[in-house]
Backbone as a chain_set.jsonl record, in Angstrom:
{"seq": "XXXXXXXXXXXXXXXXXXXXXXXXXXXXXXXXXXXXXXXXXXXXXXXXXXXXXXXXXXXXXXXXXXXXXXXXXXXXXXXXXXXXXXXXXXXXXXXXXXXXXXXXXXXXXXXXXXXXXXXXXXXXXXXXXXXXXXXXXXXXXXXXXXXXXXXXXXXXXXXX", "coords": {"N": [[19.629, -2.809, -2.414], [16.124, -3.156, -2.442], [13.938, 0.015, -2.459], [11.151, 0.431, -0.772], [7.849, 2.205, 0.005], [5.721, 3.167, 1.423], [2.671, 4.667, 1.377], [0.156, 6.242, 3.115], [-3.291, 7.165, 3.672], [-4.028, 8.726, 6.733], [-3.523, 8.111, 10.206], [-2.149, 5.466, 12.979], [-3.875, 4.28, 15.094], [-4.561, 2.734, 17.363], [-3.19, 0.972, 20.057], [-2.244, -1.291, 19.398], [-2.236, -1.923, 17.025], [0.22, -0.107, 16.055], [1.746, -1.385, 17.205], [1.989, -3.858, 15.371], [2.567, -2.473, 13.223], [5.038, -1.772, 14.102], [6.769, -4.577, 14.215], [6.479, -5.348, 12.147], [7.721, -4.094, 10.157], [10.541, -3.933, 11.384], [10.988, -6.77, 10.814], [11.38, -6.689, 8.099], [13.37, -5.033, 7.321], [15.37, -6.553, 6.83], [15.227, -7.265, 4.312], [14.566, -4.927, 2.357], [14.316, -1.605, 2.084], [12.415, 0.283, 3.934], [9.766, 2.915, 4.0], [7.397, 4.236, 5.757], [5.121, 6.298, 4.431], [2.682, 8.844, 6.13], [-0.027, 10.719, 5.088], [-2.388, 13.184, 5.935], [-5.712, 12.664, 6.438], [-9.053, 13.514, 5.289], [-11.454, 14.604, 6.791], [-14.806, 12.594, 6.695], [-18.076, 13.466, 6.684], [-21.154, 11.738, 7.188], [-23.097, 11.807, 5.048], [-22.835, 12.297, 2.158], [-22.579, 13.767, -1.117], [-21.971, 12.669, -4.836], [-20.373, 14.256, -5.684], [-19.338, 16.133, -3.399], [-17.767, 13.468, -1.946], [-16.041, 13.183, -3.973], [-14.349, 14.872, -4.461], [-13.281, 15.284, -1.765], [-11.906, 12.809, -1.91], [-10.278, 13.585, -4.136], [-8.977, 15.366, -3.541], [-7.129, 14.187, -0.682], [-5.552, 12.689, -2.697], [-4.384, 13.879, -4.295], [-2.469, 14.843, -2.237], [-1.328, 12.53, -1.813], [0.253, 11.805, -4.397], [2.01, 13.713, -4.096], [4.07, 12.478, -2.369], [5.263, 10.717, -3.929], [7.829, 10.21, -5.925], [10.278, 10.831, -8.826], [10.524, 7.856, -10.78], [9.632, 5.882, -9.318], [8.194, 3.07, -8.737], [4.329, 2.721, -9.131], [2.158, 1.272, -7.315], [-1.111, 0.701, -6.45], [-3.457, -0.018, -4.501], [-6.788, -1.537, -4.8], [-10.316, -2.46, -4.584], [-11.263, -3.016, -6.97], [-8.908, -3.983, -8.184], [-6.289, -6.277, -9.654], [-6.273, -9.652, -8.149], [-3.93, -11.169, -6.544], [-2.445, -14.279, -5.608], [-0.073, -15.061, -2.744], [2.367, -15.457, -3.556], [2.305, -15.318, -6.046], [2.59, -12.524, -6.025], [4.975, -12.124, -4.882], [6.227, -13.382, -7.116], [5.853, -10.764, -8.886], [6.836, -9.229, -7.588], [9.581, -9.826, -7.701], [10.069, -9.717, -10.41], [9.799, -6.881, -11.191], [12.058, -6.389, -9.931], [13.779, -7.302, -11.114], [13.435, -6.588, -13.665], [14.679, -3.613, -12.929], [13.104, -2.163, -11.22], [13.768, -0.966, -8.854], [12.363, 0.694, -6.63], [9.478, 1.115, -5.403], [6.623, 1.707, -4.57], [3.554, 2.038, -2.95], [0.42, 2.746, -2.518], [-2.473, 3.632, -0.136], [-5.646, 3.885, 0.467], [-7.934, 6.571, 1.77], [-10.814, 6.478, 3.796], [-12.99, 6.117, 1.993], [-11.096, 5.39, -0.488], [-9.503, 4.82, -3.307], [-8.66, 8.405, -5.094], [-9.118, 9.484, -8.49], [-7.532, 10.394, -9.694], [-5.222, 9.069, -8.581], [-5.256, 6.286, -9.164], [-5.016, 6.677, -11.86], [-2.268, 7.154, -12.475], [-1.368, 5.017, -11.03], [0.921, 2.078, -11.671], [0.066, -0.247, -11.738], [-2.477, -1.866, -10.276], [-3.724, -3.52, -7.299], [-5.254, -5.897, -5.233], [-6.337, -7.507, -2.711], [-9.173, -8.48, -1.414], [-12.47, -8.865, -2.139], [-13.379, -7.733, 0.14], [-13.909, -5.246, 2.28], [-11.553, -3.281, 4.393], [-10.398, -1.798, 7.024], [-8.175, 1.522, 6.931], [-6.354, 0.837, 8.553], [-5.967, -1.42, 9.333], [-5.457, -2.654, 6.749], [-2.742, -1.446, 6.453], [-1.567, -3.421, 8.177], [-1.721, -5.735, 7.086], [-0.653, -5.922, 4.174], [1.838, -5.158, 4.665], [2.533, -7.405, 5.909], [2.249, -9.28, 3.954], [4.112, -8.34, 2.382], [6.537, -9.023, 3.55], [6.049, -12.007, 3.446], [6.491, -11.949, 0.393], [9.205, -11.422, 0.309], [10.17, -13.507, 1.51], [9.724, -15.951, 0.453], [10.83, -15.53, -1.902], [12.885, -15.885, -1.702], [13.555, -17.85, -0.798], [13.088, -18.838, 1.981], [11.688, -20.308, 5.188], [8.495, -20.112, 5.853], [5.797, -19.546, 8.115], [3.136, -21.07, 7.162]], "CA": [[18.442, -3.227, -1.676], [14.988, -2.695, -3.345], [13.219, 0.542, -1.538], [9.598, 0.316, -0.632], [7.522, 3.405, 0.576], [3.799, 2.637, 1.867], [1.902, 5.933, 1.262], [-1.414, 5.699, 3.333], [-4.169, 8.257, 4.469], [-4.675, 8.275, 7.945], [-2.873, 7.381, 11.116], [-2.436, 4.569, 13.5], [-4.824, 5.096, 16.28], [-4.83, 1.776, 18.234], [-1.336, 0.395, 20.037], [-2.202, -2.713, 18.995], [-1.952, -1.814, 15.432], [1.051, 0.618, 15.776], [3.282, -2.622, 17.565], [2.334, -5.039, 14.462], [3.552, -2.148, 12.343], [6.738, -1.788, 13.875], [7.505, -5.991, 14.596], [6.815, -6.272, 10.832], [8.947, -2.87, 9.663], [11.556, -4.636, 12.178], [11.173, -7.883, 9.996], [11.428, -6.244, 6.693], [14.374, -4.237, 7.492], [16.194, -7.248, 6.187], [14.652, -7.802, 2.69], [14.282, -3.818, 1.862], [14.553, -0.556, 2.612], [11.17, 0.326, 4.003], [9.347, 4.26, 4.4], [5.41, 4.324, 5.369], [4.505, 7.962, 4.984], [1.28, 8.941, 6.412], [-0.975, 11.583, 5.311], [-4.041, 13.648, 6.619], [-7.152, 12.253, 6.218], [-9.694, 14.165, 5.209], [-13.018, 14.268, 7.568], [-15.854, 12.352, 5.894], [-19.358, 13.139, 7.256], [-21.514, 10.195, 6.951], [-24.219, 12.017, 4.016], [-21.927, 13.442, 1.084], [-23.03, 14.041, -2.045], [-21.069, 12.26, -5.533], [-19.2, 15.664, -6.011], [-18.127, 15.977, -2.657], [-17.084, 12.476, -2.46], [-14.854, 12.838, -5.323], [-13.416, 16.462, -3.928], [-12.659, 14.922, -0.67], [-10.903, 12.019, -2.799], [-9.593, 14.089, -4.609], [-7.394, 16.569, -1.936], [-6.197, 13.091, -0.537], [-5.304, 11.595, -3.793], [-2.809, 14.876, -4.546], [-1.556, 14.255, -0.627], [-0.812, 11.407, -2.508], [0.961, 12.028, -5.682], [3.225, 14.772, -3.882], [5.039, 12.083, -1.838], [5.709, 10.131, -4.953], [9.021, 10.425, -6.534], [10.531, 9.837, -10.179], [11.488, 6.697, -11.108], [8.655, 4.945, -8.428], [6.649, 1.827, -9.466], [3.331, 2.543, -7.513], [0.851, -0.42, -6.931], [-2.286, 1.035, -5.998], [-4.792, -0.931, -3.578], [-8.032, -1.095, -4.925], [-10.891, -3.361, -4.401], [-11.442, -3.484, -8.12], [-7.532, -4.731, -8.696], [-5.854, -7.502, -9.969], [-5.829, -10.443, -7.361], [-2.706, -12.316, -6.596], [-1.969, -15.154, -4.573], [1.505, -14.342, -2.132], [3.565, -16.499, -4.822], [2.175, -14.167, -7.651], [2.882, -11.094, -5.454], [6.38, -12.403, -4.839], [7.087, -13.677, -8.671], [5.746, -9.775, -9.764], [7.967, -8.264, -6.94], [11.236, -9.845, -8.126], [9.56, -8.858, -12.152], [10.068, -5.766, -11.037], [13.473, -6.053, -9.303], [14.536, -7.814, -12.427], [13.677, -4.913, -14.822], [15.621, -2.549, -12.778], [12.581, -1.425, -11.0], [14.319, -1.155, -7.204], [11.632, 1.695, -5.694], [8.134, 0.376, -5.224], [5.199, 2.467, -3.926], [2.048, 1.558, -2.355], [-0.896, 3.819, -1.927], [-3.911, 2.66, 0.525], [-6.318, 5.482, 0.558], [-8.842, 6.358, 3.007], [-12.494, 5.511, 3.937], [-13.75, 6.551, 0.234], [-10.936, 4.69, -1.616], [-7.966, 6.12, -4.099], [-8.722, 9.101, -6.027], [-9.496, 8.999, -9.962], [-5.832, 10.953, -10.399], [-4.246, 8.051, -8.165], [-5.71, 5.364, -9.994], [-4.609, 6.421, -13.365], [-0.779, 7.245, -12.148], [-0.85, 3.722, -10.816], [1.766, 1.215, -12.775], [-0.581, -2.025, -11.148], [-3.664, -2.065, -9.041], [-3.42, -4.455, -6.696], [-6.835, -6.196, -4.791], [-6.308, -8.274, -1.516], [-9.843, -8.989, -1.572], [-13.697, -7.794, -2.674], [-14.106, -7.324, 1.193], [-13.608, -3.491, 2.87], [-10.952, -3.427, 5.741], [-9.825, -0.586, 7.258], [-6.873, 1.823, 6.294], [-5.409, 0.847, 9.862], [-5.958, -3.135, 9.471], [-5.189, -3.209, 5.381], [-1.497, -1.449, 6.397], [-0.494, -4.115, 8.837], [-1.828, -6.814, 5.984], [0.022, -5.673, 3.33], [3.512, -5.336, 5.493], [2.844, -8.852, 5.921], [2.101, -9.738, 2.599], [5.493, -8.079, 1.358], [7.361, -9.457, 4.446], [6.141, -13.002, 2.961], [7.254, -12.245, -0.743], [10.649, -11.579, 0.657], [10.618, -14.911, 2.187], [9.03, -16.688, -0.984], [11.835, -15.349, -3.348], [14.992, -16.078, -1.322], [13.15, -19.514, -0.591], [13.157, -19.082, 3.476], [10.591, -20.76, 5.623], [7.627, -18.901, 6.403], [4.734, -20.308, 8.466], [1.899, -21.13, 6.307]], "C": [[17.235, -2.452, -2.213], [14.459, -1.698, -2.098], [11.818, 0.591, -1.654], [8.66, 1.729, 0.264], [6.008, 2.835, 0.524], [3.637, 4.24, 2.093], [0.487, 5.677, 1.587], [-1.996, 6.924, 3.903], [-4.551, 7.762, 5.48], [-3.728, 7.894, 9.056], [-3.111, 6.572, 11.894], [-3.388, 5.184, 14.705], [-4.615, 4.045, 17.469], [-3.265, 1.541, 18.357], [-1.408, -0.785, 19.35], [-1.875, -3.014, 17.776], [-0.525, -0.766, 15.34], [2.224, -0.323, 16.24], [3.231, -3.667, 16.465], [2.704, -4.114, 13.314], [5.045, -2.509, 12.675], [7.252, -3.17, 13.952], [7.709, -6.008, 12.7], [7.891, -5.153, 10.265], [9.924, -4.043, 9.878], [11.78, -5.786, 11.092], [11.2, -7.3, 8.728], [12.904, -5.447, 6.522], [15.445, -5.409, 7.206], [16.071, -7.476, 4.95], [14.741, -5.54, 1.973], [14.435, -2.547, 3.266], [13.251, 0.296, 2.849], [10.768, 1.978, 4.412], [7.994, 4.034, 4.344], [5.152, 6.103, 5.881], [2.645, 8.13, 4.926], [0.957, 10.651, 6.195], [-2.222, 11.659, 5.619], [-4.82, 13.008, 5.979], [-8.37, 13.183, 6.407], [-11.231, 13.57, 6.229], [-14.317, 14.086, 6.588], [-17.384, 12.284, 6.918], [-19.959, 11.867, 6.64], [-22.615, 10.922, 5.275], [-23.253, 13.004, 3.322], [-22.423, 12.975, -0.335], [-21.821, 13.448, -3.138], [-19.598, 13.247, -5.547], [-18.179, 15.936, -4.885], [-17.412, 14.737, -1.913], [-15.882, 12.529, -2.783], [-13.612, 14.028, -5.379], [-12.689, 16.231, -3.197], [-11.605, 13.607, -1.404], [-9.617, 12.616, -3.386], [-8.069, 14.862, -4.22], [-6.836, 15.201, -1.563], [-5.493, 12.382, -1.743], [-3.79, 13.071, -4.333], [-1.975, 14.884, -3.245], [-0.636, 12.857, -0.949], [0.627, 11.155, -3.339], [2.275, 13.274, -5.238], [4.007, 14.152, -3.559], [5.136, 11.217, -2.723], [7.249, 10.748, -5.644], [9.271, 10.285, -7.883], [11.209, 8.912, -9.995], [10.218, 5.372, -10.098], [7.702, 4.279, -8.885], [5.438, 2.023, -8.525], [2.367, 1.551, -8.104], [-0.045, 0.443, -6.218], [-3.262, -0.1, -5.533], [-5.685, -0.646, -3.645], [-9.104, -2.106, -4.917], [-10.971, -4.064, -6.093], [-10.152, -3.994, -8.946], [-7.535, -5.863, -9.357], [-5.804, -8.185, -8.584], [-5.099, -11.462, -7.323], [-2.569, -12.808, -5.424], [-0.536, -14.663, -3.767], [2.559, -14.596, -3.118], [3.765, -15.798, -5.873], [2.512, -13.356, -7.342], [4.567, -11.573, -5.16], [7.079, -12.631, -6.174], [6.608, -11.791, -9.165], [6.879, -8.857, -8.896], [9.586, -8.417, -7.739], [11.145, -9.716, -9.623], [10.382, -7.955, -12.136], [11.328, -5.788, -10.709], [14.211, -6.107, -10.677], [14.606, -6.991, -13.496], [13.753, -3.834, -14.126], [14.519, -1.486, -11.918], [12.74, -1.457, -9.122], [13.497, 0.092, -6.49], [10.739, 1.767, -6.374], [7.652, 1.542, -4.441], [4.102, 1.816, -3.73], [1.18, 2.408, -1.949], [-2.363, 2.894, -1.455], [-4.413, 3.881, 0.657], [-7.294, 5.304, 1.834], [-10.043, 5.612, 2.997], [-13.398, 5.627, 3.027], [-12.779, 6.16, -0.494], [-9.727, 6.299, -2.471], [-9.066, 7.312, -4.883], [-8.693, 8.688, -7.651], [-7.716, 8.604, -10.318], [-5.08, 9.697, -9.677], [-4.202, 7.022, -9.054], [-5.113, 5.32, -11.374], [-3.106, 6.421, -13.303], [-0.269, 5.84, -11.781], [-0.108, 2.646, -12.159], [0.748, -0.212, -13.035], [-1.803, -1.112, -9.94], [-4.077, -3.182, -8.727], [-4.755, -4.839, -5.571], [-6.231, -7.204, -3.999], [-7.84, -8.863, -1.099], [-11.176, -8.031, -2.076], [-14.229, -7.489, -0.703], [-13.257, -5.649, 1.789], [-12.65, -4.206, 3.835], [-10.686, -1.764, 5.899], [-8.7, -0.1, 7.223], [-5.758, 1.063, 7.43], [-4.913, -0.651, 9.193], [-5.069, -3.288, 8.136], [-3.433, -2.727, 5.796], [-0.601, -2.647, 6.768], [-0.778, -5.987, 8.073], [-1.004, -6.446, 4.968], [1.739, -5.652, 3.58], [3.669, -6.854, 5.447], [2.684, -9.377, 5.097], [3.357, -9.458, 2.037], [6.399, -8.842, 2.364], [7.685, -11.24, 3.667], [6.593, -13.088, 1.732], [8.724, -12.047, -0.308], [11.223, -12.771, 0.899], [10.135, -15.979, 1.099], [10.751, -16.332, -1.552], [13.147, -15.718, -2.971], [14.633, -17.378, -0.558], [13.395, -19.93, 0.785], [12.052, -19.38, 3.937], [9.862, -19.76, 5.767], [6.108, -19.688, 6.507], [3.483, -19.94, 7.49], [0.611, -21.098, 7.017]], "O": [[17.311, -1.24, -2.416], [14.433, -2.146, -0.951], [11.341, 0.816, -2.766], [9.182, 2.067, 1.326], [5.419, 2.201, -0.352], [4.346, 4.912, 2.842], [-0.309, 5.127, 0.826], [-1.293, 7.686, 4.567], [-5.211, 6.726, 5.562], [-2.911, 7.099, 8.592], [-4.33, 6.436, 12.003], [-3.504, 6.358, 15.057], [-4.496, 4.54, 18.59], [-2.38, 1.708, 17.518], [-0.439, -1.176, 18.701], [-1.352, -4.062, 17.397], [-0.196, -0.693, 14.156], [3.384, -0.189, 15.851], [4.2, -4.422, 16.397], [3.165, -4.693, 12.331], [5.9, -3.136, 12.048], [8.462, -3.135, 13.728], [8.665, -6.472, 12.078], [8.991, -5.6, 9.941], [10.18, -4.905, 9.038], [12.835, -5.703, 10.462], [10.605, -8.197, 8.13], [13.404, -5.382, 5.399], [16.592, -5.022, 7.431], [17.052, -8.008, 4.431], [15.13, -5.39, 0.815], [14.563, -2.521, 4.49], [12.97, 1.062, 1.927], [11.549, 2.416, 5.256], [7.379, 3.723, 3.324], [5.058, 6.759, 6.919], [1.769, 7.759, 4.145], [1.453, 11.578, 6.836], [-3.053, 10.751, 5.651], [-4.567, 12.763, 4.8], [-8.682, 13.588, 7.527], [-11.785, 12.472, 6.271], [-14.809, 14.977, 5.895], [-17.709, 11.358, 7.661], [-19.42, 11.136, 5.809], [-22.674, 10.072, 4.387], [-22.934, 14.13, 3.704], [-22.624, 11.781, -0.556], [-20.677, 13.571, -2.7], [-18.388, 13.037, -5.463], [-16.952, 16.003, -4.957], [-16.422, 15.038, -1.245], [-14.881, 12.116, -2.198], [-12.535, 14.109, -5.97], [-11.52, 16.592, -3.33], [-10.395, 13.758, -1.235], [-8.43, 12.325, -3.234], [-6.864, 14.881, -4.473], [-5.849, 14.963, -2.259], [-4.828, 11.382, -1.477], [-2.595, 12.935, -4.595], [-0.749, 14.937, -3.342], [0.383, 12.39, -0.439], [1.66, 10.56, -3.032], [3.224, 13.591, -5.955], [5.096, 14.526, -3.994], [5.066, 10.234, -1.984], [7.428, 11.964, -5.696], [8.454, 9.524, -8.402], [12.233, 8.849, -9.315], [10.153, 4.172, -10.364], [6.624, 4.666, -9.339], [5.443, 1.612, -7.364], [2.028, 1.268, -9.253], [0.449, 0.959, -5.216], [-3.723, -0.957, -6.287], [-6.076, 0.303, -2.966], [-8.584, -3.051, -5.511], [-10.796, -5.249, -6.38], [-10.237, -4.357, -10.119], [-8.569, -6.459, -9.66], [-5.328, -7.472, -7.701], [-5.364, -12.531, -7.874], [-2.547, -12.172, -4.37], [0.082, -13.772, -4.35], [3.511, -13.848, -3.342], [4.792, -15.589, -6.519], [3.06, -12.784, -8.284], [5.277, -10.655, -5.568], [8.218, -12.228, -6.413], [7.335, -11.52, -10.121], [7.61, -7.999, -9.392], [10.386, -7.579, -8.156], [12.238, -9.593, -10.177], [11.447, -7.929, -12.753], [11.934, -4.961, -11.391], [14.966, -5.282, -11.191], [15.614, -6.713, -14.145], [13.008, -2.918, -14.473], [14.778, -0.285, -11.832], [11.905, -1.916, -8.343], [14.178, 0.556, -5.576], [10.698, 2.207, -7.523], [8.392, 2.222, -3.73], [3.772, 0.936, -4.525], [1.304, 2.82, -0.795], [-3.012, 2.006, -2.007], [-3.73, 4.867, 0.931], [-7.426, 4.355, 2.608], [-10.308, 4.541, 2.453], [-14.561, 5.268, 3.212], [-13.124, 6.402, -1.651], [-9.419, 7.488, -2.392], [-10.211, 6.974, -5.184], [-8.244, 7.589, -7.979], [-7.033, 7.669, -10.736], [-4.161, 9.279, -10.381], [-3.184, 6.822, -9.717], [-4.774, 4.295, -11.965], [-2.571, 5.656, -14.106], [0.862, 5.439, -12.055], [-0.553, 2.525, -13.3], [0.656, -0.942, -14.021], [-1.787, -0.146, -9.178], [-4.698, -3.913, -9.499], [-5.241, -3.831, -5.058], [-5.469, -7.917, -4.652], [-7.752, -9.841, -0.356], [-11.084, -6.834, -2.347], [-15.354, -7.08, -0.417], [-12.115, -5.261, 1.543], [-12.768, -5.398, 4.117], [-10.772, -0.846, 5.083], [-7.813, -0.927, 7.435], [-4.585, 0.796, 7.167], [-3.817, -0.92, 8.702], [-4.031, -3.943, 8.233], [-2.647, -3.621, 5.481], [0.466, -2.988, 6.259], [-0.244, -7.042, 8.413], [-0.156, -7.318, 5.156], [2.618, -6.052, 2.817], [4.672, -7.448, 5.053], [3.063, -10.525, 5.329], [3.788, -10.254, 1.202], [7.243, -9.455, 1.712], [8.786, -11.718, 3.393], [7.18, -14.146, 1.504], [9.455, -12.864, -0.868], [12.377, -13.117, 0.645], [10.531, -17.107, 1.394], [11.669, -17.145, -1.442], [14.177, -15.836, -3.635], [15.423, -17.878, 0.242], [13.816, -21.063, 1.019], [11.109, -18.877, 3.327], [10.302, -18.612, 5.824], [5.448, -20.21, 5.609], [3.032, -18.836, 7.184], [-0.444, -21.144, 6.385]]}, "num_chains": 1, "name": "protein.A"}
């Protein structure tokens, strides 16, 4: 069973968003072997300067790279990604299965975005759209985005 690890800065805050994690976990727990580890989020005042920006990026982006493993394909979420339809995100998932690559990573960064160092460690950078969401909202989109390539590739219904 392919394992999947969602690496995101930040925690749930709202119930509303911590029950459509766990229904979709719950639904995934048949297709994969699922881990979302959450780290700290660094406090961003609203007036920061490029440098510290890219500092505060930075400390999250090695919060990052520690809970990474060898052998882990990571897909980085970045606005400036590649954009794939669910079909394309389902034909690159089972790519991957197919060349032996059974433990997937996902990094969603915080409210300033991956780090440089994430970015370049990434295998794929992956773009859901050119619009902002938040780390909370983009987790429980992306669960459901992999929930649906599961159901794409083993050719089970899944409301459109």
């Amino acid at each position: 069973m392919i394992a999947v690890k969602i690496i995101c800065v930040g925690k749930l805050k709202e119930k509303f968003y911590s029950q459509a994690v766990d229904e979709l976990t719950k639904r995934l727990s048949r297709y994969c072997k699922l881990e979302i580890a959450e780290i700290t989020d660094e406090k961003a005042p609203e007036q920061l300067s490029d440098t510290q920006r890219e500092q505060l990026k930075a400390r999250e982006g090695k919060r990052i790279l520690e809970r990474l493993t060898d052998g882990e394909y990571l897909i980085a979420t970045a606005i400036d990604g590649q954009s794939l339809s669910s079909e394309q995100l389902a034909q690159r998932i089972d790519a991957l299965m197919t060349e032996g690559k059974s433990r997937l990573a996902f990094a969603i960064g915080g409210s300033l975005g991956l780090s440089d160092e994430v970015l370049k460690r990434a295998d794929f950078k992956l773009s859901f759209s050119k619009l902002t969401f938040t780390h909370q909202l983009f987790r429980i989109m992306l669960l459901e985005q992999l929930y649906r390539a599961f159901k794409i590739n083993l050719n089970e219904p899944y409301h459109k």
